[in-house]
C-alpha positions as CSV (number, residue, x, y, z in Angstrom):
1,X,-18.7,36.7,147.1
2,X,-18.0,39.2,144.3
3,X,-20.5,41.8,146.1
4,X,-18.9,41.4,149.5
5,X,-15.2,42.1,148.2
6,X,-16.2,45.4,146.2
7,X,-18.1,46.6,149.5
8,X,-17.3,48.9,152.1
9,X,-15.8,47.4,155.1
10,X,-18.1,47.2,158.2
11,X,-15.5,46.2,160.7
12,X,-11.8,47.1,159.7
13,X,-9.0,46.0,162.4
14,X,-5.6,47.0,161.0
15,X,-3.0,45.9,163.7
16,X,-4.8,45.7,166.3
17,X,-2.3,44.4,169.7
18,X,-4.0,44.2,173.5
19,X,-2.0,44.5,176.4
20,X,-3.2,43.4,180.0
21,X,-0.2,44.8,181.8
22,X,2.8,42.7,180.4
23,X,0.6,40.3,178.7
24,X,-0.3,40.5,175.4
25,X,-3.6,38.8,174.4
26,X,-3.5,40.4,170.5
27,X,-0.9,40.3,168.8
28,X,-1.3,42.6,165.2
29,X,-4.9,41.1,164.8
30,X,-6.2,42.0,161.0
31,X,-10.0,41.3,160.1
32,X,-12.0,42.6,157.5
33,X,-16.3,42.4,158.0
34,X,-18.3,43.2,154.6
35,X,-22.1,44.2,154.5
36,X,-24.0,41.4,154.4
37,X,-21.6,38.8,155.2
38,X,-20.7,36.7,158.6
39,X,-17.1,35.8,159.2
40,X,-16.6,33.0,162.4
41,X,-14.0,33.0,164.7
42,X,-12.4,29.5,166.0
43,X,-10.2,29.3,168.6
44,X,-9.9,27.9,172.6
45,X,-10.8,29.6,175.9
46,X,-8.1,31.9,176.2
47,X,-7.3,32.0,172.6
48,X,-8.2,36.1,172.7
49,X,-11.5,36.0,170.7
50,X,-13.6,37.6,173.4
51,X,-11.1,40.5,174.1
52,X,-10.9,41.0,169.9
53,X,-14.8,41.4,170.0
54,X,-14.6,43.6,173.3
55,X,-12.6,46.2,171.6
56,X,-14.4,45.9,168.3
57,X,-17.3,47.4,170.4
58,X,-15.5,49.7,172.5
59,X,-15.3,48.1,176.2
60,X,-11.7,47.3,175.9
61,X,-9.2,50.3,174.5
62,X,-6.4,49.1,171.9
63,X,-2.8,49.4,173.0
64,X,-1.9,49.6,169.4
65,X,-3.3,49.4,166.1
66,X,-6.7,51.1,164.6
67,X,-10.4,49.4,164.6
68,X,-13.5,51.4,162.5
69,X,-16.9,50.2,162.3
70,X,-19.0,51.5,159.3
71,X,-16.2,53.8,159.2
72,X,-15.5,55.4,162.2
73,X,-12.9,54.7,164.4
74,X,-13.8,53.6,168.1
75,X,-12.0,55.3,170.8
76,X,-11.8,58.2,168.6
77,X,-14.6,59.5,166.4
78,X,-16.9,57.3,168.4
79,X,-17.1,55.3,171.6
80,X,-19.7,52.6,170.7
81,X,-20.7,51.9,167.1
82,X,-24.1,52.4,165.8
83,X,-26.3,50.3,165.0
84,X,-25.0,47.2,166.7
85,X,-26.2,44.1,168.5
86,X,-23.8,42.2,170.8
87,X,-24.0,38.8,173.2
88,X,-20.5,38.7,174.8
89,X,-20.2,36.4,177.5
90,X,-23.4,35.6,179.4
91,X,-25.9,38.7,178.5
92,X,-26.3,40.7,181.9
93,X,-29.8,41.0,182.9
94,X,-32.2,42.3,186.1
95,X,-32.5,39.3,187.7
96,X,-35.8,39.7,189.8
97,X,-37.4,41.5,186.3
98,X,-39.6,39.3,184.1
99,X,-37.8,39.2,180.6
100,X,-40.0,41.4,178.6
101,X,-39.6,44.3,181.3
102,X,-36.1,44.0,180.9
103,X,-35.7,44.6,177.1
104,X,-38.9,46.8,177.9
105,X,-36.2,48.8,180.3
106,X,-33.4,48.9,177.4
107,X,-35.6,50.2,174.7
108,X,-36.5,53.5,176.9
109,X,-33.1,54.5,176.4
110,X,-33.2,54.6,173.1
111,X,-36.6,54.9,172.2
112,X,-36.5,53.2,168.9
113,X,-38.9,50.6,169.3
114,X,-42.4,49.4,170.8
115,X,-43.7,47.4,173.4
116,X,-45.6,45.5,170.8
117,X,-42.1,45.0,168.8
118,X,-40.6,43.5,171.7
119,X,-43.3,41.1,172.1
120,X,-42.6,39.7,168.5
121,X,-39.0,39.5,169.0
122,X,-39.2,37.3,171.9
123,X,-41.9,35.2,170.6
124,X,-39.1,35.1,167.3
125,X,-36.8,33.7,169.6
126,X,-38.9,30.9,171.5
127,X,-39.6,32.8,175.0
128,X,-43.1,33.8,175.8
129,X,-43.8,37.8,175.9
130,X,-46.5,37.1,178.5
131,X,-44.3,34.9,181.2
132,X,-44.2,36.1,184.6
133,X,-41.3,34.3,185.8
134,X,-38.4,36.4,186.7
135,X,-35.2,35.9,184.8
136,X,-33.7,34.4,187.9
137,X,-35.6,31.6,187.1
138,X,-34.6,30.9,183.6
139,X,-32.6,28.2,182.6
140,X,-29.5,28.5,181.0
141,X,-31.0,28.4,177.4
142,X,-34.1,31.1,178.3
143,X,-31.7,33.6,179.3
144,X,-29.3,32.7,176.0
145,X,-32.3,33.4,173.8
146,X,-33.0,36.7,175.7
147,X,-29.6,37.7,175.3
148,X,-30.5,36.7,171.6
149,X,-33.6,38.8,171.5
150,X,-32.0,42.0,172.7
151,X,-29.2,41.8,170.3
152,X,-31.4,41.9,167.6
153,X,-34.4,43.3,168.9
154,X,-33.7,47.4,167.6
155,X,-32.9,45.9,164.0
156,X,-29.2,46.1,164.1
157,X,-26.5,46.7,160.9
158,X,-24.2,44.9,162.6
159,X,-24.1,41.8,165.2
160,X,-21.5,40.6,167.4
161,X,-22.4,37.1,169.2
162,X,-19.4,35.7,171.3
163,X,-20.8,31.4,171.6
164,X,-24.2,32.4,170.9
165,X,-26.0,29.4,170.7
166,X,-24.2,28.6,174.7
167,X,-26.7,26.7,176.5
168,X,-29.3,25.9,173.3
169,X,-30.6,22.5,173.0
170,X,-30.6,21.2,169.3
171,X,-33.9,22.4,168.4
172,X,-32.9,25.7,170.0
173,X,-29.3,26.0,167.8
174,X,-31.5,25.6,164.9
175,X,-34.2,28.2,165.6
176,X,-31.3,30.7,166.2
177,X,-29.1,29.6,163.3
178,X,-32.2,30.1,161.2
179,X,-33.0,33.7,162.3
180,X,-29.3,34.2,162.0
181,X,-29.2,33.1,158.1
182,X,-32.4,35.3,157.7
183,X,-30.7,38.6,158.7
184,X,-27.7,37.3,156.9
185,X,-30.3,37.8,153.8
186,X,-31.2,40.8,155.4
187,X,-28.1,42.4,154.5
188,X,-26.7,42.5,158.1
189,X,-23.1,41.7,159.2
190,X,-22.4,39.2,161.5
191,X,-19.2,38.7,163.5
192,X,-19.5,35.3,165.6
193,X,-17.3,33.3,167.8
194,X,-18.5,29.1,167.9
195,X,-17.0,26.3,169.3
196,X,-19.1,24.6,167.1
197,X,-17.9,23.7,163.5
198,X,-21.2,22.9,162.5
199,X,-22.8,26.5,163.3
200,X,-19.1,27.6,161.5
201,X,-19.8,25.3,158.1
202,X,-23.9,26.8,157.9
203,X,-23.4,30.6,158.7
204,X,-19.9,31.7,158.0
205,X,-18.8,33.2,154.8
206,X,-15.0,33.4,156.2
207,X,-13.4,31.6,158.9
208,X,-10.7,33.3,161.5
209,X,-8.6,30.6,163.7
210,X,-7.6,32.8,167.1
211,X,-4.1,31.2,168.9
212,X,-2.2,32.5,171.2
213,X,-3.5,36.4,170.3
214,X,-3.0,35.7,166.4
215,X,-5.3,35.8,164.1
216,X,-4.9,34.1,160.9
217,X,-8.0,33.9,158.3
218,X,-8.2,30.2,157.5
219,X,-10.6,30.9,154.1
220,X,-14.8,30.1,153.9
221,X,-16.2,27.6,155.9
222,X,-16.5,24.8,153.3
């Protein structure tokens, strides 16, 4: 871990309190992501871990305290970070689309990679480039591993995966925990949220427990 500590911080919450009129979801949350490492976040339904993430990226303003990502801070010198992957809560898709011509539709807008690209990051994550069913008519577990293939599909610095593996029989949680431990060799950083403690104890560097809006860092996963 001697690499990680001497690093740069990816994500850097300082203080970081929500409000939703007078309730208060975050209460001075502190987190510190490195490059290359994957910190977990525990915690029950309610707990705040979602709204945490939410800000991180940029949908939900702070009421107080300061978040950067790869150095900027959001709401201020940028919106949305760069270079970032999220699944938060179940990944919103075109329905009556086919699920290659919906990450086909989200790479236009960006224009960083090819049709033949996406084609090998859905076959990376289990779904078949060449199915014609529309994604109205995926289970619960297709559209979790689309969700999974658009995070990742542009070759993100940085993911953000609230319950990723939501929906994933076993041999599913270990095809995605396996793609997630090769981009953790990759060099990327990886914020994720599991009910799970298995998924916690194989991927996480660092563990966060969420209660009540307070975050405390409960050490590594072992």
């Amino acid at each position: 871990m001697t690499e990680l500590v001497r690093s740069e911080p990816v994500i850097q919450a300082v203080k970081v309190t929500k409000y939703f009129g007078e309730d208060c979801v975050l209460k001075e949350a502190d987190l510190i992501l490195r490059k290359g490492e994957v910190c977990g976040i525990v915690g029950n339904n309610g707990s705040g871990k979602t709204v945490l993430m939410k800000c991180i990226c940029g949908f939900l303003p702070v009421t107080s305290g300061v978040i950067r990502v790869q150095g900027k801070e959001i709401g201020k010198d940028t919106d949305f970070p760069e270079s970032l992957g999220v699944i938060i809560e179940s990944p919103g898709f075109l329905t009556n689309m086919t699920g290659f011509r919906n990450l086909e539709i989200l790479a236009d807008m960006n224009r960083r990679i090819t049709a033949a690209q996406i084609r090998l990051v859905l076959k990376k994550v289990g779904l078949d480039p060449d199915l014609k069913k529309a994604v109205a008519k995926y289970s619960l577990g297709m559209r979790q591993r689309l969700g999974i293939a658009q995070a990742i599909m542009e070759d993100p610095d940085l993911l953000i995966l609230d319950e990723p593996f939501n929906g994933l029989d076993k041999h599913g949680v270990e095809e995605i925990r396996k793609i997630l431990l090769e981009l953790k060799k990759e060099g990327k950083s990886i914020l994720l949220a599991s009910h799970n403690a298995e998924d916690i104890r194989i991927l996480c560097d660092r563990v966060f427990e969420m209660d009540g809006g307070i975050l405390r860092e409960r050490g590594t996963a072992e």
